[in-house]
N, C-alpha and C positions, 0 to 999 in steps of 0.2 A: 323470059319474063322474070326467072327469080333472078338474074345478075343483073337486074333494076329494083329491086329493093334495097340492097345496102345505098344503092345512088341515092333513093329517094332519101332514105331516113339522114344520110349526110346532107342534104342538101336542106330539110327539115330541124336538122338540131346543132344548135354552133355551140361547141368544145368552151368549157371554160379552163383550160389551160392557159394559165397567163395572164386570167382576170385581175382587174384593181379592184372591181366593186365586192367578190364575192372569190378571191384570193383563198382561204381555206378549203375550198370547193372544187380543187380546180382539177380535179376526175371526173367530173362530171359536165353533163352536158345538158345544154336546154333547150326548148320544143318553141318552134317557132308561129306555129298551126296551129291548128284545130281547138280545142277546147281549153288547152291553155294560152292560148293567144286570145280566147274568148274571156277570160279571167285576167289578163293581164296586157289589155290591147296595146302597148307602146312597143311588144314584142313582134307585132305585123312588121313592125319596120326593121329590123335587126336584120344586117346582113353578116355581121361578125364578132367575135367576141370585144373588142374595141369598141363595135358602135351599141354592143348589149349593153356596157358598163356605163358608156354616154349617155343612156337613154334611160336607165333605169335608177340613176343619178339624178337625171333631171324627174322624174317620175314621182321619186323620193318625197322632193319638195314642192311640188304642185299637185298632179291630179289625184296622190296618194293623200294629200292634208285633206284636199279639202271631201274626199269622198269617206275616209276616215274620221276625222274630229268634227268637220262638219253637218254630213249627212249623217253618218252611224252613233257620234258622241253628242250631239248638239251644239255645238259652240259656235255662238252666235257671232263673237267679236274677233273672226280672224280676219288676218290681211292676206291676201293669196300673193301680194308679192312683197313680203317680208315671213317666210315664215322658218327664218333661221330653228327659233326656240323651241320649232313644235315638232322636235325631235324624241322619239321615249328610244329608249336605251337598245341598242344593237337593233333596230328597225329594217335595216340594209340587209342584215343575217337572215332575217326571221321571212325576209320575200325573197333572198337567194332558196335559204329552204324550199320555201312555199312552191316557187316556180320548177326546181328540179323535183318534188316529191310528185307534182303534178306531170312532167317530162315523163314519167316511167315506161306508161307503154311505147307511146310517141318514138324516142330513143331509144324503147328497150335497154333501161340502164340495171346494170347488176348490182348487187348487195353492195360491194365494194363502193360500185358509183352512186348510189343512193344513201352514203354516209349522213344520217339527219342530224339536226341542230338539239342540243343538249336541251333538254327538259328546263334545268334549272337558267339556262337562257331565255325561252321561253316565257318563265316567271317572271324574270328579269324585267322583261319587254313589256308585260302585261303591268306590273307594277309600278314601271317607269309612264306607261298610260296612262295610269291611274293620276300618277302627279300633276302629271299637266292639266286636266279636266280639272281638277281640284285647288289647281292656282285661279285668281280671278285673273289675273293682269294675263294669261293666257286663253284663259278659257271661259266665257259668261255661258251661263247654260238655264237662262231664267227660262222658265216653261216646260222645258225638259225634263221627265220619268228619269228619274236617278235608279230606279232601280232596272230599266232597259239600258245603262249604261253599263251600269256593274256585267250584267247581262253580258253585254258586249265584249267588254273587254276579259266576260271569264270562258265566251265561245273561242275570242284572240287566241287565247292560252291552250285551249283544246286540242286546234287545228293545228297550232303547232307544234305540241307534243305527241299528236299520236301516233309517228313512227313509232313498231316496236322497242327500235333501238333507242329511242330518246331517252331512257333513263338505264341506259350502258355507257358508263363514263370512257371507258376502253372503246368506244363504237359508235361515240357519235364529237361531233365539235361544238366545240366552247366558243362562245359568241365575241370572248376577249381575243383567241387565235385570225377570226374574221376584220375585225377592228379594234385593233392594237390604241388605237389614236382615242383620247380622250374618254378614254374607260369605256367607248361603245357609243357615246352621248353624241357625237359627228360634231354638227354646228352647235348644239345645246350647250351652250356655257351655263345654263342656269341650271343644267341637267346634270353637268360636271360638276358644280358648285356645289348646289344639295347634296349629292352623291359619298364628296368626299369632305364637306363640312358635316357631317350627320356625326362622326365622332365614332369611338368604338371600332369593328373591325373596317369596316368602310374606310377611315381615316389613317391604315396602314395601309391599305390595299396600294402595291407598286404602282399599278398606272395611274394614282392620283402624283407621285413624284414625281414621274415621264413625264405627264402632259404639267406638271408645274403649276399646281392649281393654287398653292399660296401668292403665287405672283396674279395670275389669273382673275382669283375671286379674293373679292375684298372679306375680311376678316375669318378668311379660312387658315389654321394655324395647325401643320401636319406633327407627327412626332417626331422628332429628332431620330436618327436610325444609329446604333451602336455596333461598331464593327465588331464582329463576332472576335474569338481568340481563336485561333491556330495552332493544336497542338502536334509538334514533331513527332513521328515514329521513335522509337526507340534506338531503331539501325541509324537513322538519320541523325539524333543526338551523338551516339556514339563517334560517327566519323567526326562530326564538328568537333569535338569537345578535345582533342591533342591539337589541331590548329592553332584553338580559341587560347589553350594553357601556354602555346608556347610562344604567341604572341604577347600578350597581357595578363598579367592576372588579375587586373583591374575588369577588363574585356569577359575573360572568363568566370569573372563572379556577375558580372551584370546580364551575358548570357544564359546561364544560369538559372537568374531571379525573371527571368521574361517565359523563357517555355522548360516547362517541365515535361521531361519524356513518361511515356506509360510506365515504362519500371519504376520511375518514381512515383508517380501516382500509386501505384498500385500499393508501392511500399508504404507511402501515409496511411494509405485505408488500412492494411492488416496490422498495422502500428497501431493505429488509432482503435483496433479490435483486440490487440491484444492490451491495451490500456483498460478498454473497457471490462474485458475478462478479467482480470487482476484486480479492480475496483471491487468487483463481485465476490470476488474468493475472500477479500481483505474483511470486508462490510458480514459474509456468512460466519466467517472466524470470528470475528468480535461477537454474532448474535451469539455463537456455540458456547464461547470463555461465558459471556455472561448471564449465560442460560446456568451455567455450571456452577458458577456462583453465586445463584441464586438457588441450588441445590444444596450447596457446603452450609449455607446458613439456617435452613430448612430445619422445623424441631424434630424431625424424621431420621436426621443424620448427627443428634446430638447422644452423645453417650448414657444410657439406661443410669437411673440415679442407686444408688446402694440401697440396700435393702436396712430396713430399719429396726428389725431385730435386733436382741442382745447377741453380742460374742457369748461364744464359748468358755474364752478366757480373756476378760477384760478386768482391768484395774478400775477400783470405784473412785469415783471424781471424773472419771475419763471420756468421759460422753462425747459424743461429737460435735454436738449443738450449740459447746460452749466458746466465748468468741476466741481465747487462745487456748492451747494446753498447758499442761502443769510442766513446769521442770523436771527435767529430765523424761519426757515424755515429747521427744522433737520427731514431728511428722516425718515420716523416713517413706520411702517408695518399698515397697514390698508390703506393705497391709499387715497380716500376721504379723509377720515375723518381726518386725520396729519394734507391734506391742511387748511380744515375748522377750525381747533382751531386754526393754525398761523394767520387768518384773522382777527378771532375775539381779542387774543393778539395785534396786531398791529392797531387796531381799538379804546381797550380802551385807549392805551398810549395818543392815538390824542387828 
């Protein structure tokens, strides 16, 4: 009896190894019975992973619109067979999730196979929901509790994040890895269009380039992208640079002027540091000189004035106060001693 239970459970869960619809996934496996067959009836019929992706492709776009936007969102004015636009963003993702988190017992899938859909996918999907309900030309919702909407689409977000792992970026999948193609949007041109017409990081986002949405959507206009620089190694400069000289010197000056190796970088910077140090040293000297001379002129460091007392021995007339001196009384350096020899001079004339 137990070497029929591995049968049973193979014969109950087809392998998505190889999937198109849910490609990311593809460790895992999905439940064909019981209770998630009861959640997800287009699964009774699956007999392999080829006719799982057929089926839940076509599911996608019919019984999924209309039990979604129309029963759960209200939206009065859709058409069940046109509903290209009523795609919200990685939608495909968010029920590959759904259906393997629900597989678990069923398959007995392990941590590894139970890999869940990233949180901020999730978001993603929830507020790509939101857009379409809030377009009219998609979505009429006259009568309709807007706020059993919001409701709705903030259960959407719940259910899909609450694997632990959903908010381990290391441990769970990103909804662009599942649908590479049109940012997530699938048929949703008007989904793509918004997306990467919004501006800001949206409007660099890669898969708006991939899927060519300037051509795509009428007045969406992307950034221009600027090919980075590439700079050589060091070792690498070295070996070119005797080829480059003994070919041209014209060659070896224009190689040169295109890649600079880290030696030379490095050389600018500590150039450019020892420039700025020298600036510094020059600019403190000048404050120090003119601190100092602003000291030398200071009345602080001006010479004490003579005392203004009589000499001892002074000749009458001889004052100092007066604006020249007398003849034969010529200012000499030595103080005293001048006066004393003018004395004695006009002493022997007498």
């Amino acid at each position: 009896m137990l070497a029929t239970v591995p049968t049973a459970l193979a014969e109950d869960c087809i392998s998505l190894s190889g999937s198109t619809a849910c490609p990311a996934f593809n460790l895992s496996s999905v439940s064909v019975t019981g209770t998630v067959a009861d959640l997800f009836p287009f699964l009774k019929t699956v007999t392999d992973t080829a006719s799982f992706d057929q089926k839940l492709l076509a599911y996608v776009k019919t019984s999924y619109v209309q039990e979604k936007y129309q029963t759960l969102l209200g939206c009065t004015n859709i058409d069940l067979t046109n509903t290209t636009q009523l795609y919200a963003r990685f939608t495909t993702s968010v029920l590959c999730n759904a259906i393997i988190q629900n597989s678990k017992d069923n398959c007995q899938l392990t941590s590894g196979e139970l890999e869940p859909l990233c949180a901020d996918t999730c978001s993603q999907q929830a507020l790509s929901e939101g857009r379409i309900i809030n377009n009219a030309d998609l979505c009429t919702t006259s009568g309709f509790d807007p706020n059993q909407q919001v409701e709705q689409i903030r259960a959407d977000f719940i259910t899909c994040s609450l694997p632990a792992n959903s908010l381990n970026s290391g441990n769970c999948i990103n909804g662009i890895e599942n649908e590479p193609d049109n940012c997530g949007f699938g048929t949703s041109t008007v989904g793509l269009c918004g997306y990467c017409g919004a501006g800001g990081q949206n409007s660099t986002d890669t898969c708006c380039y991939n899927s060519q949405a300037e051509s795509v959507c009428a007045g969406v206009v992307l950034p221009s992208i600027t090919k980075s620089i590439t700079l050589p190694s060091s070792s690498a400069e070295s070996s070119s640079t005797p080829s480059a000289t003994s070919t041209s010197p014209a060659a070896g000056a224009s190689t040169t002027s295109k890649k600079l190796s880290g030696g030379a970088i490095a050389g600018i910077v500590i150039g450019a540091i020892a420039g700025i140090a020298l600036i510094v040293a020059l600019v403190l000297f000048c404050l120090r000189r003119r601190r100092g001379g602003s000291q030398n002129g200071s009345v602080f460091n001006q010479p004490s004035p003579p005392r203004k007392g009589t000499s001892m021995i002074q000749a009458p007339g001889s004052g100092r106060s007066g604006p020249q001196p007398p003849a034969g009384f010529e200012v000499l350096p030595g103080g005293r001693i001048a006066r004393m020899s003018a004395l004695e001079g006009g002493h022997s004339e007498s």
